[in-house]
PQR file with spaces between the fields and no chain letter, atoms N, CA, C, O and H, PARSE charges and radii, in Angstrom:
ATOM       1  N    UNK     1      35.893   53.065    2.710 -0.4000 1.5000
ATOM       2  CA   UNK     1      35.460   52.197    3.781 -0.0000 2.0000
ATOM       3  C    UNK     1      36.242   52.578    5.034  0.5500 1.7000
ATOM       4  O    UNK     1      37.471   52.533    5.078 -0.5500 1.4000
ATOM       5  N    UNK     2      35.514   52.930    5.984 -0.4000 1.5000
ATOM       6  CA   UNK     2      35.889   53.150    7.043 -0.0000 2.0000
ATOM       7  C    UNK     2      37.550   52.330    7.964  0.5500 1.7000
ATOM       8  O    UNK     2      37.766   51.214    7.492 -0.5500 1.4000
ATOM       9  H    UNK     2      34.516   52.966    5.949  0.4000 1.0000
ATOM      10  N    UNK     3      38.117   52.552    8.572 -0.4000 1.5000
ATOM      11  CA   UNK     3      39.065   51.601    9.383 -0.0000 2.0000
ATOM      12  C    UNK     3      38.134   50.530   10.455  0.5500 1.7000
ATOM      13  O    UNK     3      38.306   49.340   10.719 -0.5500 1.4000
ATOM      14  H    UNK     3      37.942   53.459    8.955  0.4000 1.0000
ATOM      15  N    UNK     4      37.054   51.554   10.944 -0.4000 1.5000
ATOM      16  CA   UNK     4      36.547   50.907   11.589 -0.0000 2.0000
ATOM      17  C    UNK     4      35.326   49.746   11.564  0.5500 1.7000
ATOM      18  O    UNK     4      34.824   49.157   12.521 -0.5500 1.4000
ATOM      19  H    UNK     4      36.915   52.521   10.730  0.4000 1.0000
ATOM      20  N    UNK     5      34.943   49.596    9.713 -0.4000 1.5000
ATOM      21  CA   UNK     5      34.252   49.145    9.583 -0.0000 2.0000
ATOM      22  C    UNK     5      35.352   47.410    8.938  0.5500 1.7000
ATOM      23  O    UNK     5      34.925   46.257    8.990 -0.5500 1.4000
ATOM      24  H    UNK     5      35.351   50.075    8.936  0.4000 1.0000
ATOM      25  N    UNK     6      36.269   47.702    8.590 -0.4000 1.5000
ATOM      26  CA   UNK     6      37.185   46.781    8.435 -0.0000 2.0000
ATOM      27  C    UNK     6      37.600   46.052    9.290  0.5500 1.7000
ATOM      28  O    UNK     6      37.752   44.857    9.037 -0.5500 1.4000
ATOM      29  H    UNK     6      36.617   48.639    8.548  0.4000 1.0000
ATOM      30  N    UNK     7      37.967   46.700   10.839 -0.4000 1.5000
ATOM      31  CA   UNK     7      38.447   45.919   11.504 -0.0000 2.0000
ATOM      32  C    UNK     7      37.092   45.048   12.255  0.5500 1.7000
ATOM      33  O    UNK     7      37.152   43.891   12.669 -0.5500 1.4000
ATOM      34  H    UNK     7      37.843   47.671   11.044  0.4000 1.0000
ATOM      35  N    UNK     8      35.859   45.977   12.296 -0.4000 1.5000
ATOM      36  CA   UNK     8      35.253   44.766   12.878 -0.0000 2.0000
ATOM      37  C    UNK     8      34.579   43.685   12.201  0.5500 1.7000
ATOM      38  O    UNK     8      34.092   42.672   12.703 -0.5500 1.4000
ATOM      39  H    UNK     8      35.810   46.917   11.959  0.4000 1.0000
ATOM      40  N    UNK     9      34.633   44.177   10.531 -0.4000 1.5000
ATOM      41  CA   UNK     9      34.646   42.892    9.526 -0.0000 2.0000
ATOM      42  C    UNK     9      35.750   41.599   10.127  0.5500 1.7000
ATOM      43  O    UNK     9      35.542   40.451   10.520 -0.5500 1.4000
ATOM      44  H    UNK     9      35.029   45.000   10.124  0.4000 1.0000
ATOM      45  N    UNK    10      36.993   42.434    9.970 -0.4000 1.5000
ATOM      46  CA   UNK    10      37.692   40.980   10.606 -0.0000 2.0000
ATOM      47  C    UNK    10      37.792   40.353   11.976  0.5500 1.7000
ATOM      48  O    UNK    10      38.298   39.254   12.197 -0.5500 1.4000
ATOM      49  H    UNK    10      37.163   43.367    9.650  0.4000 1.0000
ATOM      50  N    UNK    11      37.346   41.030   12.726 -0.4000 1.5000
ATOM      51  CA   UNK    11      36.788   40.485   14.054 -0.0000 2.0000
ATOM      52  C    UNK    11      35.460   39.604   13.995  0.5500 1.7000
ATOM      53  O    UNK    11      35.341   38.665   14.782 -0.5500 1.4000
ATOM      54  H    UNK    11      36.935   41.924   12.546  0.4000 1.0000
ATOM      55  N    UNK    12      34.573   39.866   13.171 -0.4000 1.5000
ATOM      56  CA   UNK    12      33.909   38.725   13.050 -0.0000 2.0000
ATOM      57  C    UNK    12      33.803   37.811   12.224  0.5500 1.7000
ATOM      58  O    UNK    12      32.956   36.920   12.291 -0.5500 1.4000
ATOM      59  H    UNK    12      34.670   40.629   12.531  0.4000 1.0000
ATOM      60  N    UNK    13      34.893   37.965   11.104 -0.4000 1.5000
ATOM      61  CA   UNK    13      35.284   36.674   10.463 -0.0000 2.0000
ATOM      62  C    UNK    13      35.915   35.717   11.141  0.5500 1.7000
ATOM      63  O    UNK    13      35.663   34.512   11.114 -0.5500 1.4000
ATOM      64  H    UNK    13      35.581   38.689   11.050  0.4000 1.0000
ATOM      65  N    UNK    14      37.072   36.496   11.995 -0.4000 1.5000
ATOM      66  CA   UNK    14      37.555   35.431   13.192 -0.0000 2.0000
ATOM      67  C    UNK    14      36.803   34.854   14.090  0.5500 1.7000
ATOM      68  O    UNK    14      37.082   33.716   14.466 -0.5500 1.4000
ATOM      69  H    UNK    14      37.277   37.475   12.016  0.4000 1.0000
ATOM      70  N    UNK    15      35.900   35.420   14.507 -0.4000 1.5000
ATOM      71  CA   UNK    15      35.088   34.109   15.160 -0.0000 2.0000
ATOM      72  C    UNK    15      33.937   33.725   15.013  0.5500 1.7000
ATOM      73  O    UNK    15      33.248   33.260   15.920 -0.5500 1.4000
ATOM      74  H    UNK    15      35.673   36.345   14.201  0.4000 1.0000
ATOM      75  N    UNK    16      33.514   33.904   13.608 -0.4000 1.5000
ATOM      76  CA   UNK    16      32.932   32.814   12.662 -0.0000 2.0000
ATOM      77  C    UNK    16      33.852   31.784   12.380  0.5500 1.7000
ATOM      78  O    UNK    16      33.260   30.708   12.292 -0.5500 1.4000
ATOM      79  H    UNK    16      34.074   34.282   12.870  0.4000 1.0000
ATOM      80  N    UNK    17      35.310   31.673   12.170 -0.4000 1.5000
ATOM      81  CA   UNK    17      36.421   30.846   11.992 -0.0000 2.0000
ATOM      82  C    UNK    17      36.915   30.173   13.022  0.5500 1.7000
ATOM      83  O    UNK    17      37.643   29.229   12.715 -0.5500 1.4000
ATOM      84  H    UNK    17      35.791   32.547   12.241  0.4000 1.0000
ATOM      85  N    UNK    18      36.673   30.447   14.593 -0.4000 1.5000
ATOM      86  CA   UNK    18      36.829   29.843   15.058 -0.0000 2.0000
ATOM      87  C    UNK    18      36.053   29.396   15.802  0.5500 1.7000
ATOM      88  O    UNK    18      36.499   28.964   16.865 -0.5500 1.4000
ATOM      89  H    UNK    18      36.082   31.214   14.843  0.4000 1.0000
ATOM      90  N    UNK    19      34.654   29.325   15.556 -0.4000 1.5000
ATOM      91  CA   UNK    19      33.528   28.440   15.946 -0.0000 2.0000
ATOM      92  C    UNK    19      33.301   27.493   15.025  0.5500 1.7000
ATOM      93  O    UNK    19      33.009   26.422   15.557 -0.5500 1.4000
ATOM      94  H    UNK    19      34.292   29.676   14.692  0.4000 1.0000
ATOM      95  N    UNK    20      33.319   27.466   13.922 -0.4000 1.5000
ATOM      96  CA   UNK    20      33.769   26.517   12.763 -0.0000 2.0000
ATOM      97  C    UNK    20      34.707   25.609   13.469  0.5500 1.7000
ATOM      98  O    UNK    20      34.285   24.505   13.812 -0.5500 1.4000
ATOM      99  H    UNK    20      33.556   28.336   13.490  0.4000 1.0000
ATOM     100  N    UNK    21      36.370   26.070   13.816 -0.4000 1.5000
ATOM     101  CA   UNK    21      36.902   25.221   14.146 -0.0000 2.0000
ATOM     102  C    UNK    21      36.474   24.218   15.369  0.5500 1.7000
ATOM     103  O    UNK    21      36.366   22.996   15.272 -0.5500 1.4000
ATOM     104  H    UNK    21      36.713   26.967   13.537  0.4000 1.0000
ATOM     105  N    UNK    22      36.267   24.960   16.467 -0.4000 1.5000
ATOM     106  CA   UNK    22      35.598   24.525   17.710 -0.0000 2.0000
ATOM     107  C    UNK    22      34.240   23.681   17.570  0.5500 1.7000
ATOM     108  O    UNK    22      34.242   22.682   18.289 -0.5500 1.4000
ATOM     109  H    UNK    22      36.355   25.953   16.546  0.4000 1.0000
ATOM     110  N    UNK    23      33.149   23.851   16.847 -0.4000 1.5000
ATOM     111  CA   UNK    23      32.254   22.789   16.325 -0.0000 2.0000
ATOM     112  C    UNK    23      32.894   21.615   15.378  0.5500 1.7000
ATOM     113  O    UNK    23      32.172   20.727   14.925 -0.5500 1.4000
ATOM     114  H    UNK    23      33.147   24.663   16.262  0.4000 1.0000
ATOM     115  N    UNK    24      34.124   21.664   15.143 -0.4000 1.5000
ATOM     116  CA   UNK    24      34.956   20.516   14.583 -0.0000 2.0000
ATOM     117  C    UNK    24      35.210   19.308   15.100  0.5500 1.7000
ATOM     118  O    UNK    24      35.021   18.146   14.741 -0.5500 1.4000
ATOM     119  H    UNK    24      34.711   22.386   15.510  0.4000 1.0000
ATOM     120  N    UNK    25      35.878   20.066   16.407 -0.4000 1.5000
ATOM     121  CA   UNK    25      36.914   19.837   17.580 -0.0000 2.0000
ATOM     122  C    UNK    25      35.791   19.514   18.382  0.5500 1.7000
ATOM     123  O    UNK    25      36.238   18.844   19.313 -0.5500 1.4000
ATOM     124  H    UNK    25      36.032   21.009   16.699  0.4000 1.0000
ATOM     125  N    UNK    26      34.605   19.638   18.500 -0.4000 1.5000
ATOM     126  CA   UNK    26      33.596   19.189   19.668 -0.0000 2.0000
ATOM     127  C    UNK    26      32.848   18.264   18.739  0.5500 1.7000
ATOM     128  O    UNK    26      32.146   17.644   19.537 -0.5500 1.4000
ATOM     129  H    UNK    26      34.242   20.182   17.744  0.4000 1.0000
ATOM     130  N    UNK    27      32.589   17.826   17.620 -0.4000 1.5000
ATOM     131  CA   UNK    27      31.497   17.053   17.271 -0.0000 2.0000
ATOM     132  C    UNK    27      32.577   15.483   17.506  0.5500 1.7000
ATOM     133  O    UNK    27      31.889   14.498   17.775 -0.5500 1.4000
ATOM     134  H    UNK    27      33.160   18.330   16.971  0.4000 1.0000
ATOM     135  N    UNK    28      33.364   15.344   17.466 -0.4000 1.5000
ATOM     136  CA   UNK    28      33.595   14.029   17.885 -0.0000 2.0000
ATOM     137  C    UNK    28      35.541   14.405   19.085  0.5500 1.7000
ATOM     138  O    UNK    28      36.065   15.516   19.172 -0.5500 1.4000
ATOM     139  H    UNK    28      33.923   16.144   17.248  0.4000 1.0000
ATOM     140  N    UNK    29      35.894   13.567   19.514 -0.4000 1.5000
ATOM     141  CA   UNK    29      36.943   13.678   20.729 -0.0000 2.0000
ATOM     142  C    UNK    29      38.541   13.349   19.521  0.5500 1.7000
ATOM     143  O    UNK    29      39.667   13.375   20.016 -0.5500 1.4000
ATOM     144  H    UNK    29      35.468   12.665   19.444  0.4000 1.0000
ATOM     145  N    UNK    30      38.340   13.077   18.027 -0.4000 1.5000
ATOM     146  CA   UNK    30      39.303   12.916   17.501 -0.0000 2.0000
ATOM     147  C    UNK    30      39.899   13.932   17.029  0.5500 1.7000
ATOM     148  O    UNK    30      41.125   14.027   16.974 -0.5500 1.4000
ATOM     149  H    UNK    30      37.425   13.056   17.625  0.4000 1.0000
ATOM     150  N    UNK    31      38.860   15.049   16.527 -0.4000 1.5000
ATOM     151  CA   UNK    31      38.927   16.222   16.116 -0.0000 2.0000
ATOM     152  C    UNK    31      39.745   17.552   17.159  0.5500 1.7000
ATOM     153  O    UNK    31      40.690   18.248   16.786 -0.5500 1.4000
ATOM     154  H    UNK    31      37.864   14.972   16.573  0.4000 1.0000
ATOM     155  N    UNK    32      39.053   17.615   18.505 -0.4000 1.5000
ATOM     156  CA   UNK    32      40.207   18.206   19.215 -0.0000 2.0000
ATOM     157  C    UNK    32      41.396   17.369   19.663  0.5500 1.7000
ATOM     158  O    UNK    32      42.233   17.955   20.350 -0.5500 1.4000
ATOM     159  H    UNK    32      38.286   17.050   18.807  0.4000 1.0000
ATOM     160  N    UNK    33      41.588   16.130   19.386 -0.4000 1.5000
ATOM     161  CA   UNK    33      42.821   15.752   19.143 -0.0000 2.0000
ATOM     162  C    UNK    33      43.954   16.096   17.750  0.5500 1.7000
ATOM     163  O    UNK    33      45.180   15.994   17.727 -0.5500 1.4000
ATOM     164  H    UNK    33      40.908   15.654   18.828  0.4000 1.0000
ATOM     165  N    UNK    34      43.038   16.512   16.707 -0.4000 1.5000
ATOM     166  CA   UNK    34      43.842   16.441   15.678 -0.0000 2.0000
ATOM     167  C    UNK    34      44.481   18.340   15.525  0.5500 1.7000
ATOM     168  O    UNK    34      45.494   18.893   15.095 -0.5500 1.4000
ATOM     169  H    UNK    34      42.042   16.595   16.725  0.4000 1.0000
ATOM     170  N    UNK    35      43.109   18.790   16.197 -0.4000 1.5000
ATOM     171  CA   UNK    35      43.620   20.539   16.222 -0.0000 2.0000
ATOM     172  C    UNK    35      45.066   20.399   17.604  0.5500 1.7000
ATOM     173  O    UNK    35      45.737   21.370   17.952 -0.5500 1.4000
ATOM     174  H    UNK    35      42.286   18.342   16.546  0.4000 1.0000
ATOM     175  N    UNK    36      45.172   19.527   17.949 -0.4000 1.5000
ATOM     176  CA   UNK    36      46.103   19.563   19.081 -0.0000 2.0000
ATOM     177  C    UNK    36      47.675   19.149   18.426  0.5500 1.7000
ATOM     178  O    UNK    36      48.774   19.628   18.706 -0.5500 1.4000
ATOM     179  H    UNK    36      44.627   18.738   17.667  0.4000 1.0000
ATOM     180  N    UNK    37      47.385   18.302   17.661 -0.4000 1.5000
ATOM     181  CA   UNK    37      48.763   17.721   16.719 -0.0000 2.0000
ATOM     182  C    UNK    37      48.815   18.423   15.617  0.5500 1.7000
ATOM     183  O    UNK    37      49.775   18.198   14.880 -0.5500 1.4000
ATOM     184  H    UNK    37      46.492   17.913   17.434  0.4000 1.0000
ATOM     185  N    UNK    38      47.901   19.367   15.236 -0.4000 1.5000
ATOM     186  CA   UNK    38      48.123   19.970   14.035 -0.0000 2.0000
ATOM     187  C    UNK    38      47.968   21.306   14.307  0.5500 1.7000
ATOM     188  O    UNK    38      47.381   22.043   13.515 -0.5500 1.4000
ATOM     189  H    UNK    38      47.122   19.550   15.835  0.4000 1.0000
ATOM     190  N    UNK    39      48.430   21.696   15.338 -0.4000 1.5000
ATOM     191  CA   UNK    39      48.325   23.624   15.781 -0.0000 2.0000
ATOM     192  C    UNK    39      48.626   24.240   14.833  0.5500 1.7000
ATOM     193  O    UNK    39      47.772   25.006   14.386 -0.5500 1.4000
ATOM     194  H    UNK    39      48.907   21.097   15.982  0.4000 1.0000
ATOM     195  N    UNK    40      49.903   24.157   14.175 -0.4000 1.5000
ATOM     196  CA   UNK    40      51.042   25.159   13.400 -0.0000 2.0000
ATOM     197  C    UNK    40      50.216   25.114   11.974  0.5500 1.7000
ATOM     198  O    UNK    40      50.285   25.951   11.074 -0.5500 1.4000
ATOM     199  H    UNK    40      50.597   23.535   14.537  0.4000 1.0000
ATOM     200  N    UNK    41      49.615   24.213   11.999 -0.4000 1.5000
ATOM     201  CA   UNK    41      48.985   24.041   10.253 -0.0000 2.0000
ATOM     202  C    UNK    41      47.476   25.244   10.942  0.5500 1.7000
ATOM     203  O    UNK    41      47.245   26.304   10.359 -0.5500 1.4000
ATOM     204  H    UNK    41      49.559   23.533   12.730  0.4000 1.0000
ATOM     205  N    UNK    42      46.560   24.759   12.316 -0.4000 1.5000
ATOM     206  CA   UNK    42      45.646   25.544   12.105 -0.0000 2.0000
ATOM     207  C    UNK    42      45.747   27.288   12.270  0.5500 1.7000
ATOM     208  O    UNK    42      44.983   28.251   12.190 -0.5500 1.4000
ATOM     209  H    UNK    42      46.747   23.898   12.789  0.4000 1.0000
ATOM     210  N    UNK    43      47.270   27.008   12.565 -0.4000 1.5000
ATOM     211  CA   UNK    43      47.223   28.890   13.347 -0.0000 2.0000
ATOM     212  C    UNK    43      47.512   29.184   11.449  0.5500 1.7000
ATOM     213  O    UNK    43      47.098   30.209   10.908 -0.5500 1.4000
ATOM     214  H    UNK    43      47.891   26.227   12.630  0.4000 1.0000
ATOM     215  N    UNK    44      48.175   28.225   10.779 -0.4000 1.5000
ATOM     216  CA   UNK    44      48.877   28.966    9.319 -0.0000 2.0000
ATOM     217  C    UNK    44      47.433   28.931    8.967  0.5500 1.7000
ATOM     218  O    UNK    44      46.994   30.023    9.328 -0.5500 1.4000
ATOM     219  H    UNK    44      48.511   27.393   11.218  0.4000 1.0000
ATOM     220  N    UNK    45      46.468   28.223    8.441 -0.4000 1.5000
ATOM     221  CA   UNK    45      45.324   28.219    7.875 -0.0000 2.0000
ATOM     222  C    UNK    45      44.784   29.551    7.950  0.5500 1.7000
ATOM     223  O    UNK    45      44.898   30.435    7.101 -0.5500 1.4000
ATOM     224  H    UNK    45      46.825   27.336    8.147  0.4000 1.0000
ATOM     225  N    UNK    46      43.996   29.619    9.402 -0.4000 1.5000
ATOM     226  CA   UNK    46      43.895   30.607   10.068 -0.0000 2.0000
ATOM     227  C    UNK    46      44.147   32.428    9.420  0.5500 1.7000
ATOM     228  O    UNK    46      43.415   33.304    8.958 -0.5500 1.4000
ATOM     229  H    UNK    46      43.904   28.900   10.091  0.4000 1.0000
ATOM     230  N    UNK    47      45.500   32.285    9.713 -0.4000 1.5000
ATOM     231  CA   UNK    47      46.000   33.573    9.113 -0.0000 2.0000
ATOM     232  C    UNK    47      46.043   34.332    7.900  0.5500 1.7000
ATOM     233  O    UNK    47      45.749   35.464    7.517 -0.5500 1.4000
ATOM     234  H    UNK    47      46.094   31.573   10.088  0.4000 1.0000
ATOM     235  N    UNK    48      46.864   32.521    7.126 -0.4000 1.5000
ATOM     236  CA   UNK    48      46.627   33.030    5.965 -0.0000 2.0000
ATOM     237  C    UNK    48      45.034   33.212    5.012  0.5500 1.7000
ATOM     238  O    UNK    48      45.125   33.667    3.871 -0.5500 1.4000
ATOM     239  H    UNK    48      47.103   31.601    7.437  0.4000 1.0000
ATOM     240  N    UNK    49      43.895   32.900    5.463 -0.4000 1.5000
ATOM     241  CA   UNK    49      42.547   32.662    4.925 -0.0000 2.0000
ATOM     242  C    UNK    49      42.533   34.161    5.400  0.5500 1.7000
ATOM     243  O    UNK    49      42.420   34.881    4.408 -0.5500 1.4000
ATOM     244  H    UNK    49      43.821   32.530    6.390  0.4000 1.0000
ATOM     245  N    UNK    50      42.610   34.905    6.592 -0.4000 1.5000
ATOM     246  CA   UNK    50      42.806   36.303    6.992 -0.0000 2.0000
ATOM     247  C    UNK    50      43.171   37.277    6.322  0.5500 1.7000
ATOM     248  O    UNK    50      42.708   38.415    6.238 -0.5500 1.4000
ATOM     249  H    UNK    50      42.702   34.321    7.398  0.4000 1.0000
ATOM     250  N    UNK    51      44.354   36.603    5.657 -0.4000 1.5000
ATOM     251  CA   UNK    51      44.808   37.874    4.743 -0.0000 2.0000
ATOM     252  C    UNK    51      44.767   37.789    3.807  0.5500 1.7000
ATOM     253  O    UNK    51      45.304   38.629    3.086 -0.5500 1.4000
ATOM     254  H    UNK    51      44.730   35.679    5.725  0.4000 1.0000
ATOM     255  N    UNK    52      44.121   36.751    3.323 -0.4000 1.5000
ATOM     256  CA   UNK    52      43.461   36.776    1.811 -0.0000 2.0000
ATOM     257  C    UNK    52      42.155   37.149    1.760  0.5500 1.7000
ATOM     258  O    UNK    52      41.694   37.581    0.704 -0.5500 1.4000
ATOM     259  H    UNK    52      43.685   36.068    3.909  0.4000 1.0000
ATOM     260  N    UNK    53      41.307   37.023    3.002 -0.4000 1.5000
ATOM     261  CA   UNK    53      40.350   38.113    3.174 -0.0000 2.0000
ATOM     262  C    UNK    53      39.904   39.248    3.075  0.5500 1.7000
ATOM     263  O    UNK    53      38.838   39.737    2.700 -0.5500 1.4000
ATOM     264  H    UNK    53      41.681   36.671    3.860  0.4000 1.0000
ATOM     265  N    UNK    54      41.665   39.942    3.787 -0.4000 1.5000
ATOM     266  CA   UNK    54      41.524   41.477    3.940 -0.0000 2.0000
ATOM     267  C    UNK    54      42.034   41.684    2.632  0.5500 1.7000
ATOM     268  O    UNK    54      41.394   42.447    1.909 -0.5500 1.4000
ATOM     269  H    UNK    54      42.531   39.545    4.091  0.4000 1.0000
ATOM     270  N    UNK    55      42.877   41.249    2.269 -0.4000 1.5000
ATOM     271  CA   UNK    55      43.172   41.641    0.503 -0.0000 2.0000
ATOM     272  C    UNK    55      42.311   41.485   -0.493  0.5500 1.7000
ATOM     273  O    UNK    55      42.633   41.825   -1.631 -0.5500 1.4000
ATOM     274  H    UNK    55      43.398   40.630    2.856  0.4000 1.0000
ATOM     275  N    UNK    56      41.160   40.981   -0.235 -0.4000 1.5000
ATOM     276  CA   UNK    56      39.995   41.245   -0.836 -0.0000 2.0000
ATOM     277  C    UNK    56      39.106   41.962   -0.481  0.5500 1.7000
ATOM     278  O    UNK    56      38.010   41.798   -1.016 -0.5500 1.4000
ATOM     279  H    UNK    56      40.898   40.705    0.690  0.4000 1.0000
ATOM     280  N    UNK    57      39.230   42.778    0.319 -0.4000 1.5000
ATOM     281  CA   UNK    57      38.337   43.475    0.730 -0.0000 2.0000
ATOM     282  C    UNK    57      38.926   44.962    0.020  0.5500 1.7000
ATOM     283  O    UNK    57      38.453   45.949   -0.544 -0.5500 1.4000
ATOM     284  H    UNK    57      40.121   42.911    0.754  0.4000 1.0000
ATOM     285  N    UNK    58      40.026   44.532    0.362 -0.4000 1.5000
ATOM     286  CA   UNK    58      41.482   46.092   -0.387 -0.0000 2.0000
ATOM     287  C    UNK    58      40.584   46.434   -1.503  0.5500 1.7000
ATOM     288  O    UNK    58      39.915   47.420   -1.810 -0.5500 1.4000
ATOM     289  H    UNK    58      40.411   43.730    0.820  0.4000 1.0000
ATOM     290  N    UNK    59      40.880   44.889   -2.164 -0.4000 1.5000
ATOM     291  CA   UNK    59      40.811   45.368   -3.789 -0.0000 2.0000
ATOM     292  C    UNK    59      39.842   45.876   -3.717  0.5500 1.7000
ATOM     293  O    UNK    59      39.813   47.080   -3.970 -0.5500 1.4000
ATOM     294  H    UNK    59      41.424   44.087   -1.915  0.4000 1.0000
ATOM     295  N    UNK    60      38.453   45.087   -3.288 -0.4000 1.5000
ATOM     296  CA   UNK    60      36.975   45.661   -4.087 -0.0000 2.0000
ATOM     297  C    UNK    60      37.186   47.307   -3.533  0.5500 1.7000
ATOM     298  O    UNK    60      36.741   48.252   -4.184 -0.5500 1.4000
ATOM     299  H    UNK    60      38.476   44.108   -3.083  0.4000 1.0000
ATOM     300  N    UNK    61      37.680   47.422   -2.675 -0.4000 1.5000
ATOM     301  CA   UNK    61      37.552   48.999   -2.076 -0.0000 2.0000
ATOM     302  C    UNK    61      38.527   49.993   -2.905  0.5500 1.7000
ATOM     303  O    UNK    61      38.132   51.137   -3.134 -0.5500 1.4000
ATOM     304  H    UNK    61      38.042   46.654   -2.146  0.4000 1.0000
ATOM     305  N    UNK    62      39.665   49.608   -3.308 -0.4000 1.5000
ATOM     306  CA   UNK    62      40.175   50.307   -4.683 -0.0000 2.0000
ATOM     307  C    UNK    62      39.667   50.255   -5.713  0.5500 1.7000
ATOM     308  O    UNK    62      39.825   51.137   -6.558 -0.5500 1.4000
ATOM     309  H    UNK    62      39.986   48.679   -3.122  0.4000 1.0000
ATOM     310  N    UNK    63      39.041   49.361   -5.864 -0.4000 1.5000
ATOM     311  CA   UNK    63      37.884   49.459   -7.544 -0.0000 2.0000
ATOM     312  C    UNK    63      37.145   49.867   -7.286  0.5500 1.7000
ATOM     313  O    UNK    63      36.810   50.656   -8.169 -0.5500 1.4000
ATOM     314  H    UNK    63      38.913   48.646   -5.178  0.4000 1.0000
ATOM     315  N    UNK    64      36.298   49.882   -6.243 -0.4000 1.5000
ATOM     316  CA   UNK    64      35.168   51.370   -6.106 -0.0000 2.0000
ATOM     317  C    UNK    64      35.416   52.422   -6.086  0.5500 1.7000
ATOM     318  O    UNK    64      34.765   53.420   -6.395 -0.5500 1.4000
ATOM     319  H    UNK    64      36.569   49.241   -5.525  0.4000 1.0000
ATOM     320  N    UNK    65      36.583   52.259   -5.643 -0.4000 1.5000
ATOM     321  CA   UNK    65      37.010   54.118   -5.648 -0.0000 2.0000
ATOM     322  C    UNK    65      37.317   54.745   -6.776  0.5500 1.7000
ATOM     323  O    UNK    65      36.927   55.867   -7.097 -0.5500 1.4000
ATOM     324  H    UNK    65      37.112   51.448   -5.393  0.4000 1.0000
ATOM     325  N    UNK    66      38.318   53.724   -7.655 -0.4000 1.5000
ATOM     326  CA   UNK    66      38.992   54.246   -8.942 -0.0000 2.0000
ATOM     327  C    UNK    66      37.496   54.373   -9.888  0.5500 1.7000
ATOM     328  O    UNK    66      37.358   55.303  -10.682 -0.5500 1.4000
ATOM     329  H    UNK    66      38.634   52.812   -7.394  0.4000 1.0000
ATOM     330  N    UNK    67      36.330   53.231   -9.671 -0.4000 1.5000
ATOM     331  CA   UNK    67      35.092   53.612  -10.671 -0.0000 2.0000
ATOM     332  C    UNK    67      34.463   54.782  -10.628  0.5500 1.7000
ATOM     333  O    UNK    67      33.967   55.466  -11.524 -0.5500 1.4000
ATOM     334  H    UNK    67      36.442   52.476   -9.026  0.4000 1.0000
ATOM     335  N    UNK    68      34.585   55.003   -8.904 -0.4000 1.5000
ATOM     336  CA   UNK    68      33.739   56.237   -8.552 -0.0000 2.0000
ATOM     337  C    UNK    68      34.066   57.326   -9.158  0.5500 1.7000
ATOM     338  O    UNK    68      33.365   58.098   -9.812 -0.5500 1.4000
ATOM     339  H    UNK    68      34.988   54.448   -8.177  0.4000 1.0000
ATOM     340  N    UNK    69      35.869   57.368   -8.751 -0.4000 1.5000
ATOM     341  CA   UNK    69      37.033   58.505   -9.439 -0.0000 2.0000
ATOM     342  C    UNK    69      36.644   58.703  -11.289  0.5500 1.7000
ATOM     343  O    UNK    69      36.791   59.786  -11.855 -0.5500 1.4000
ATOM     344  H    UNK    69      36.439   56.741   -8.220  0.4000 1.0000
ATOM     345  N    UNK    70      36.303   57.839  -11.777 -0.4000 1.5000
ATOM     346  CA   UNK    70      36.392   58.190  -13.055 -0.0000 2.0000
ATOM     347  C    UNK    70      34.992   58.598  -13.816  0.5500 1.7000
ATOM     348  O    UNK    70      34.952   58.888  -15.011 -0.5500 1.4000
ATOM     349  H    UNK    70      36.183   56.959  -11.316  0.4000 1.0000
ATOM     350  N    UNK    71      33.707   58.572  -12.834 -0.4000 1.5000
ATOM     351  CA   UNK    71      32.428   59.092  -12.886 -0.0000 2.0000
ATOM     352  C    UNK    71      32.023   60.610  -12.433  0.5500 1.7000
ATOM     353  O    UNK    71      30.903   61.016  -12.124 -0.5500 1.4000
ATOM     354  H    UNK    71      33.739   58.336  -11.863  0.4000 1.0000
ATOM     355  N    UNK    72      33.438   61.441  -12.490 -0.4000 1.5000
ATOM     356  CA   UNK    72      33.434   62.837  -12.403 -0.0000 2.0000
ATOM     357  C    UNK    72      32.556   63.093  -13.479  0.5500 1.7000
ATOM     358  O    UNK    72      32.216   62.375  -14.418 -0.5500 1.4000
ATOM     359  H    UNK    72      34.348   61.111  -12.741  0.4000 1.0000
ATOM     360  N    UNK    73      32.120   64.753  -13.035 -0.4000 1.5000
ATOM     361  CA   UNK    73      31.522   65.538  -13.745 -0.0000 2.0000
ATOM     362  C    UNK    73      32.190   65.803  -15.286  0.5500 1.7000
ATOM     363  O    UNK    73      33.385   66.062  -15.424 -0.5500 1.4000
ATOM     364  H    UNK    73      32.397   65.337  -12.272  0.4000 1.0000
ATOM     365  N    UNK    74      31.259   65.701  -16.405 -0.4000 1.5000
ATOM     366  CA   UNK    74      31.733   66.145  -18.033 -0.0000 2.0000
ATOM     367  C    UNK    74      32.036   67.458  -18.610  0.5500 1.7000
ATOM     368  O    UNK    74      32.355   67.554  -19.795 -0.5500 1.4000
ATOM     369  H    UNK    74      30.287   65.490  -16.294  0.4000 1.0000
């Protein structure tokens, strides 16, 4: 898998993630109050959902490879 097909996987997971948040924060005036008192929890959310993303993306891309690797010629 490309670098470049990764990074713009996670460029648009991020803002699929943060239009999610922002349609949160706009459907009622409590909600961008609560992303306001609760920053440090949404930036941790955030990140860490990120890199449990890209570490899934790792794996399936090392198990394709190692399946592919072992479908050599007999």
């Amino acid at each position: 898998m490309p670098s470049r097909f990764m990074t713009r996987l996670i460029v648009i997971y991020q803002i699929m993630a943060l239009m999610g948040w922002l349609i949160v924060a706009r459907r009622t005036e409590d909600g961008l109050q609560w992303i306001q008192e609760n920053l440090h929890g949404v930036i941790y959310i955030t990140l860490a959902t990120t890199m449990l993303f890209v570490t899934f993306v790792y794996i399936v891309q090392w198990s394709l490879d190692k399946i592919k690797g072992r479908k050599g010629p007999k």
